[in-house]
C-alpha positions as CSV (number, residue, x, y, z in Angstrom):
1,X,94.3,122.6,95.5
2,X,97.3,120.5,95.7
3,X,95.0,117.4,97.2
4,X,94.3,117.2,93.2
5,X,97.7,115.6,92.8
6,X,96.3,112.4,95.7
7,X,94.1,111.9,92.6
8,X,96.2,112.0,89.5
9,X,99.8,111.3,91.0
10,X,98.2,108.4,92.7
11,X,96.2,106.7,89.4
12,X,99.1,107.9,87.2
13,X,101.6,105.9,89.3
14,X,99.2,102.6,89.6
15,X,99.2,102.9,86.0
16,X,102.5,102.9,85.4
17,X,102.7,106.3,83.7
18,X,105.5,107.6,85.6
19,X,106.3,110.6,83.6
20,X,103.1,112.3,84.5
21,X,103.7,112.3,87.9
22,X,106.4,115.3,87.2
23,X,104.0,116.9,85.0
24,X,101.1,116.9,87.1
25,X,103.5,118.1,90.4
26,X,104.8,121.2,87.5
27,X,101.3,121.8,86.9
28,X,100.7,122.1,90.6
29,X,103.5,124.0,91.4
30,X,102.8,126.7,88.6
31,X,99.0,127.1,89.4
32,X,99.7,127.3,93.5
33,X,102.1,130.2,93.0
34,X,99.8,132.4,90.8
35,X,97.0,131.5,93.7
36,X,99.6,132.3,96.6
37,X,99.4,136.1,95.2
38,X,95.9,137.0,95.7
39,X,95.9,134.9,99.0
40,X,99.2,136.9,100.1
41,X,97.3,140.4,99.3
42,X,94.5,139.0,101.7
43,X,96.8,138.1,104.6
44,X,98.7,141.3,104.2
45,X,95.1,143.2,104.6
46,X,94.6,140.8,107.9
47,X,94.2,143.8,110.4
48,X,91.3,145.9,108.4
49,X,89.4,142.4,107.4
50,X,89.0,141.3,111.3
51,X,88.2,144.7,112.3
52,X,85.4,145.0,109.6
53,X,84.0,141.4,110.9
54,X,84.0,143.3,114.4
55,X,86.9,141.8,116.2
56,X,89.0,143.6,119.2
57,X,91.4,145.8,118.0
58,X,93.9,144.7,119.9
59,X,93.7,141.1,118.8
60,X,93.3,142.3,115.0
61,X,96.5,144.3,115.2
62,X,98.0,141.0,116.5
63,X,97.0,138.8,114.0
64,X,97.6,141.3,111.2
65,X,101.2,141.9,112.3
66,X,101.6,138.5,112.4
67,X,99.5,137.2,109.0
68,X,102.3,139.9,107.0
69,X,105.5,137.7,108.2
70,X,103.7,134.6,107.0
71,X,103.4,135.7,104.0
72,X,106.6,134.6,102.5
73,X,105.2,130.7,104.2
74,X,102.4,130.9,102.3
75,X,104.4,130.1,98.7
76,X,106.8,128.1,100.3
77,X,103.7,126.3,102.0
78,X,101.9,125.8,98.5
79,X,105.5,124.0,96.6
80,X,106.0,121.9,100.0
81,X,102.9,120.4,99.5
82,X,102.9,119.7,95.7
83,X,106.5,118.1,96.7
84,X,105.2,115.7,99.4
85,X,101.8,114.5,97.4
86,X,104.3,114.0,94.5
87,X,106.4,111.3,96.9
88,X,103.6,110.2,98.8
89,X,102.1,108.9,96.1
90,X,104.9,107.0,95.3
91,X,105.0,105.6,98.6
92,X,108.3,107.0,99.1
93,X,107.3,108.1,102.6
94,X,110.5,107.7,104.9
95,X,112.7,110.5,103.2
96,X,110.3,113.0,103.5
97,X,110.2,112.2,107.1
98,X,114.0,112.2,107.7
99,X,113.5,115.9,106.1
100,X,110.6,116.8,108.2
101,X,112.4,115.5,111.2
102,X,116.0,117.7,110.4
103,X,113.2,120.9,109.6
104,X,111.5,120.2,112.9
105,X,115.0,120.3,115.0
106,X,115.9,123.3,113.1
107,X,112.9,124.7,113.6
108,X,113.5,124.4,117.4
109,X,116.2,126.5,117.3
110,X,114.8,129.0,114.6
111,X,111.9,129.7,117.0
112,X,114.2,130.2,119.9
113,X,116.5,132.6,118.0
114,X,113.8,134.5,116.0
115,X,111.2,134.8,119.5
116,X,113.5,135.5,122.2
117,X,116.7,136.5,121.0
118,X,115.7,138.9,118.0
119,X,113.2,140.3,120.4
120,X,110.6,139.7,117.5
121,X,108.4,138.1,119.5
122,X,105.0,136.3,118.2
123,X,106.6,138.3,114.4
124,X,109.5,136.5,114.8
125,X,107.4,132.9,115.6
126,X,105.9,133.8,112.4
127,X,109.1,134.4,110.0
128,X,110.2,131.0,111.8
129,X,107.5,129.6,110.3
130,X,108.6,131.1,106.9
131,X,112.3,130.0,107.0
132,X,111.8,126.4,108.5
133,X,109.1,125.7,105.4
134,X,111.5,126.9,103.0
135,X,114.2,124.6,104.6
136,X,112.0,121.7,104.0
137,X,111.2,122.4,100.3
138,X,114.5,122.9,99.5
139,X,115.2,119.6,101.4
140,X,113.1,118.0,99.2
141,X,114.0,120.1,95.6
142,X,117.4,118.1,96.4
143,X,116.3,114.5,97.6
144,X,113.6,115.0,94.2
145,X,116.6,115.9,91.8
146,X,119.6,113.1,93.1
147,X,117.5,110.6,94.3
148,X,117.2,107.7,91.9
149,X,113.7,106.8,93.4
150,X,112.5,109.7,91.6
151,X,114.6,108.7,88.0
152,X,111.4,107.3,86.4
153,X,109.1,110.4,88.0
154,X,111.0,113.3,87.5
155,X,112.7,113.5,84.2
156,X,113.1,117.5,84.2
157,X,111.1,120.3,83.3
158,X,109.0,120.0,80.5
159,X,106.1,122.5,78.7
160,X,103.7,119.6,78.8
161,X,102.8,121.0,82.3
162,X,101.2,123.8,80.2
163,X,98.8,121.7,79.2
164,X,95.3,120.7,80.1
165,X,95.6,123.4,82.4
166,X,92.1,124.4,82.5
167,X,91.1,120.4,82.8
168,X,93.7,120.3,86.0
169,X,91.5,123.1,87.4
170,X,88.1,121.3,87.4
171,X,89.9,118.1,89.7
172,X,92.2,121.4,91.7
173,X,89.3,123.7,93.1
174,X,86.7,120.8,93.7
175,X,89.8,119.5,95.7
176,X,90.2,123.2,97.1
177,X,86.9,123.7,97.9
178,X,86.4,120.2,99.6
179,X,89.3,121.1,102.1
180,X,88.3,124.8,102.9
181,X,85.3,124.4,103.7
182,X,86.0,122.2,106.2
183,X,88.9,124.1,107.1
184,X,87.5,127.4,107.4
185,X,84.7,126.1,109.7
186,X,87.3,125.6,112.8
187,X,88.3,129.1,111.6
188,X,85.3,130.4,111.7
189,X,84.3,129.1,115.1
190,X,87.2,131.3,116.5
191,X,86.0,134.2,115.0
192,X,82.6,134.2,116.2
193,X,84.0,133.1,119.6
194,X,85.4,137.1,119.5
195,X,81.7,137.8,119.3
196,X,80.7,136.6,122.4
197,X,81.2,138.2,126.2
198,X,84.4,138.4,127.3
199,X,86.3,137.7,123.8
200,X,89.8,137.5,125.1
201,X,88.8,134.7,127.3
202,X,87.0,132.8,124.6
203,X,89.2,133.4,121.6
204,X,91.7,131.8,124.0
205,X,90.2,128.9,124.7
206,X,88.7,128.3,121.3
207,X,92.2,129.3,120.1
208,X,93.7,126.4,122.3
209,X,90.9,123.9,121.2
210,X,91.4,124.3,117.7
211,X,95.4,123.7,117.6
212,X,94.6,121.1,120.3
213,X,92.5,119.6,118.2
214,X,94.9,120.5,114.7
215,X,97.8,118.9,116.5
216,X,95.8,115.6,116.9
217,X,94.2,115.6,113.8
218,X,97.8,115.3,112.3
219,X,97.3,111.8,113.3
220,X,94.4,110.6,111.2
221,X,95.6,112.8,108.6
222,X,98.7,110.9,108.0
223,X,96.4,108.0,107.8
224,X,93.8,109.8,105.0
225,X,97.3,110.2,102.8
226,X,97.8,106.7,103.5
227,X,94.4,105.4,102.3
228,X,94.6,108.3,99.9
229,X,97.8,106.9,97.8
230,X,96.7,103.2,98.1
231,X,93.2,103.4,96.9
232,X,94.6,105.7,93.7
233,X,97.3,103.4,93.1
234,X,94.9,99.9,93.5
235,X,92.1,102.0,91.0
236,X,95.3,103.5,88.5
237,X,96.3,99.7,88.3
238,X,92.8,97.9,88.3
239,X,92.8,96.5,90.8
240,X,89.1,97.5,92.4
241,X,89.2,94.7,95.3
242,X,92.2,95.8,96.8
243,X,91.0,99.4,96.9
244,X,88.1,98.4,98.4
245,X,90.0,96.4,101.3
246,X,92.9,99.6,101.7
247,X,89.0,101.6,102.8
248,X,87.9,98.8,105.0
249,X,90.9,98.5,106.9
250,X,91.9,102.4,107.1
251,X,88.1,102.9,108.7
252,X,88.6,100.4,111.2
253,X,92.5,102.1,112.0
254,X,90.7,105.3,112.1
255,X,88.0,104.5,114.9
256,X,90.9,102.7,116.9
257,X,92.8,105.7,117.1
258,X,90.0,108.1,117.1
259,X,89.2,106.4,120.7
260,X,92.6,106.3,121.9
261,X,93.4,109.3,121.2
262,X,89.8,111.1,123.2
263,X,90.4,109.4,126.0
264,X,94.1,110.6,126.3
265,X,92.5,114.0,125.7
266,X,89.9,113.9,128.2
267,X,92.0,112.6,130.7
268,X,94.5,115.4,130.5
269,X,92.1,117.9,130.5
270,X,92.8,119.4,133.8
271,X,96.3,120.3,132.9
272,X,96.3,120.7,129.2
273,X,95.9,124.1,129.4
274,X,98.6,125.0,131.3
275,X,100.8,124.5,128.1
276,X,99.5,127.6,126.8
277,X,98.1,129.8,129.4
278,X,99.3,130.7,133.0
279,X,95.7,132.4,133.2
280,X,93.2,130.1,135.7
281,X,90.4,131.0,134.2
282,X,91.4,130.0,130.8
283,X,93.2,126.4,132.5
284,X,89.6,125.6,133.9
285,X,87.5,126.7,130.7
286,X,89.7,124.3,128.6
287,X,89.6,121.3,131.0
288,X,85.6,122.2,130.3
289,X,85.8,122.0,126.9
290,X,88.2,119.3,126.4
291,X,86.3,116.2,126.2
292,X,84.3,117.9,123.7
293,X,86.9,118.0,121.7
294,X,87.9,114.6,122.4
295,X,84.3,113.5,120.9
296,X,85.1,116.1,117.9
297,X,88.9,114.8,117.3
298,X,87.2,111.1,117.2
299,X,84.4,112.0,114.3
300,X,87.4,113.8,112.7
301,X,89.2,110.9,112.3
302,X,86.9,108.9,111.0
303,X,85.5,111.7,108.1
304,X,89.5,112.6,107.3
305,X,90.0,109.2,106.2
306,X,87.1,108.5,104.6
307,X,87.9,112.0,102.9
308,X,91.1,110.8,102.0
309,X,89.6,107.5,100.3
310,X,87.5,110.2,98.6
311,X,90.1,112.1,96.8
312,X,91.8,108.4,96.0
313,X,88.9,108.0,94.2
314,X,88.5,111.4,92.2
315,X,85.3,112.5,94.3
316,X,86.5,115.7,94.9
317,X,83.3,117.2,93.9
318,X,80.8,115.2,95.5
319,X,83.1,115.6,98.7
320,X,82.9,119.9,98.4
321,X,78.8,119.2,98.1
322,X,79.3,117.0,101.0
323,X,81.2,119.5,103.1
324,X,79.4,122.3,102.5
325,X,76.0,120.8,103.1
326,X,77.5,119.6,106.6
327,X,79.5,122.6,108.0
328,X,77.1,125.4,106.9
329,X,73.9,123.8,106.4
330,X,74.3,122.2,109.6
331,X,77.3,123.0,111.7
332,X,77.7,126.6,111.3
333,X,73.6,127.2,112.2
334,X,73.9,124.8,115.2
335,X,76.9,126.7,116.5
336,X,75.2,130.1,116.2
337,X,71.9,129.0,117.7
338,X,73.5,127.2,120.6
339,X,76.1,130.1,121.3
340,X,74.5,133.1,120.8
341,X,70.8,132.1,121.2
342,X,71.0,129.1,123.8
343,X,73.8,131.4,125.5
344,X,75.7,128.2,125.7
345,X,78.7,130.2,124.8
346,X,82.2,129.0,122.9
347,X,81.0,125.3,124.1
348,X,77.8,125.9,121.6
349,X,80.4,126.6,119.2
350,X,82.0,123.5,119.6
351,X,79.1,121.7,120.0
352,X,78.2,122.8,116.2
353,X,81.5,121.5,114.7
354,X,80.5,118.5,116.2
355,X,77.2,118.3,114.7
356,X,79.0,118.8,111.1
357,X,81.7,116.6,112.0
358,X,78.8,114.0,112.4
359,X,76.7,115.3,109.4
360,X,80.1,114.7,107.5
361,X,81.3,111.4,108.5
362,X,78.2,110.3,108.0
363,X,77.8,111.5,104.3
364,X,81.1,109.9,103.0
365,X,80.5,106.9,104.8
366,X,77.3,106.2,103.3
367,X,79.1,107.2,99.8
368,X,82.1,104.9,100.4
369,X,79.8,101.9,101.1
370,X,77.6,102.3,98.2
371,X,80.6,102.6,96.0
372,X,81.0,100.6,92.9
373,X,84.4,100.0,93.3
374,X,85.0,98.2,89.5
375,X,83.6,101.3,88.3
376,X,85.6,103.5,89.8
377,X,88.4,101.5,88.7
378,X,87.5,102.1,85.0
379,X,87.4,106.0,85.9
380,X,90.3,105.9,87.0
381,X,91.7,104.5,83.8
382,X,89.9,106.9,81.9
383,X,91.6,109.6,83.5
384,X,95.2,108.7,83.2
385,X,94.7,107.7,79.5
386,X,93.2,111.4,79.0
387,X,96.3,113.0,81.0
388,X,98.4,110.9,78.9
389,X,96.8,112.0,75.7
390,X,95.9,108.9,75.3
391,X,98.4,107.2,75.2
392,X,98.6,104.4,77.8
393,X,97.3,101.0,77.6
394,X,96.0,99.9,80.8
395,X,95.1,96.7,81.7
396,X,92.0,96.3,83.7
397,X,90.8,93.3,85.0
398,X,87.1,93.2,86.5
């Protein structure tokens, strides 16, 4: 939900209407806490969900033990976000990675103290998880309250984030939507993989494959911000030519790295899995596996960015129809067949996030070139006059 903010942060600062960039991240803020409840019930409940969906016991235990310490993550999670889509879109981008740096050394030692030393184990990786994303929020509450980059942004709290609520929403759970589904697809995959024969072995590798594959995708990611907060700040100041050229040139990053970034993959496949697994049997399955996720992590990049031009440009809706035609019109089916019919095990599974990853990329392609980007330009005006109660005076030139 906070991916709404890429939208009207990002327009709102091109526009030069600074003070709703504090209201909008309020807004965020206030609507992701009252979401993080029902979502914390759910985790908290972990163990009797996976068992109803017919996974091990043993594994469901696990994960439920370990869902319940995250829960205090989850809220800090939901504020760290509206935080860094609130700088981001100001392209103040090097603070917040001095703070995610000191969080990530800290978390080092958190992890080591909390897993081995408090005896915790996997529940004290979990409440690691919990303190370190606190840590960073309340890195960021401070750099957001004393930094003077931030004067014109964040002028306190104010009860215009009360407002248009319900108009927030219809730009928030598009954007929601548009990100789960995708998200819950890789999910997904792992639990049907505790479906198949031998589910230890195959939750393990499809476990390994999909934070493999997380880990990497943190890479096109950064670049789907990047395109994200240029082409909303090019459309909020209309400028449509320059959004247009941010897409271009993101794409043709995106495929770059997409290919760099497989071939590193497939070539340490053989010993990838030995950063997670002593087990042979799991080392060999993963060095199988690997270069299809090399071909996955490459159609990733390219639909992340092209995702993230997307929410730049307010699509969030068309992007959800998008998604969900993709990952379970088309993914999800192909992985089932291929898996469970074909017999083609936790590589069928794979094999069908491909297939949507394909289905997807190629769906917000075709949108971004048939995009009129001067139109899109006088949307975006159109919102931030509406957020501003119209009150702004934008100057578009087309």
């Amino acid at each position: 939900m906070a991916t709404a903010l890429d939208t009207l942060c990002g327009q709102s600062y091109g526009a030069k209407q600074y003070s709703m960039l504090g209201i909008h991240m309020q807004k965020a803020m206030l609507i992701l806490v009252i979401v993080s409840i029902p979502l914390a019930i759910i985790w908290i409940n972990t163990t009797p969900i996976l068992l109803f969906l017919g996974q091990d016991h043993d594994i469901s235990m696990a994960a439920g033990e370990y869902a319940c310490f995250m829960v205090p993550s989850l809220f800090a999670y939901g504020l760290l976000q509206c935080l860094v889509k609130f700088l981001q879109t100001q392209n103040i981008v090097f603070p917040m990675m001095i703070c995610s740096g000191i969080t990530t050394l800290l978390h080092i030692l958190i992890c080591w103290v909390m897993v081995f030393k408090s005896e915790l184990g996997f529940r004290g990786a979990a409440l690691g998880n919990s303190i370190s994303n606190w840590f960073n929020v309340m890195l960021l509450v401070l750099y957001v309250k004393l930094s003077p980059s931030c004067a014109k942004t964040w002028t306190g709290f104010s009860k215009e984030a009360f407002h248009n609520i319900f108009t927030f929403l219809r730009l928030a759970v598009p954007s929601a939507i548009m990100v789960c589904i995708e998200m819950w697809s890789f999910e997904m995959m792992v639990l049907l993989s505790g479906l198949l024969p031998n589910p230890k072995l195959q939750t393990s590798v499809l476990s390994i494959c999909h934070n493999t594959s997380y880990t990497v995708w943190m890479i096109p990611f950064g670049l789907s911000g990047a395109v994200s907060t240029r082409v909303s700040n090019e459309l909020g100041a209309g400028n449509p030519e320059a959004a247009r050229l941010a897409a271009n040139v993101v794409i043709v990053v995106a495929i770059c790295v997409g290919l760099s970034v497989g071939l590193i993959l497939i070539l340490i496949r053989n010993i990838w899995g030995h950063a997670y697994s002593n087990e042979v049997e799991v080392v060999k399955y993963v060095a199988v596996v690997m270069p299809l996720v090399a071909t996955s992590n490459f159609l990733d990049s390219l639909q992340c960015v092209l995702s993230g031009n997307a929410r730049g440009c307010g699509w969030q809706k068309l992007g959800a129809y998008i998604n969900l035609g993709s990952y379970y019109i088309v993914g999800i089916p192909c992985a089932v067949l291929l898996a469970f019919v074909h017999n083609v095990g936790g590589k069928g599974l794979w094999l069908g996030l491909i297939c949507a990853l394909a289905a997807q990329a190629t769906g917000l392609g075709i949108v971004t070139i048939r995009t009129n980007w001067e139109k899109a330009a006088q949307k975006a005006t159109e919102r931030v006059c509406h957020y501003a109660n119209g009150s702004c005076i934008v100057k578009l030139v087309l």
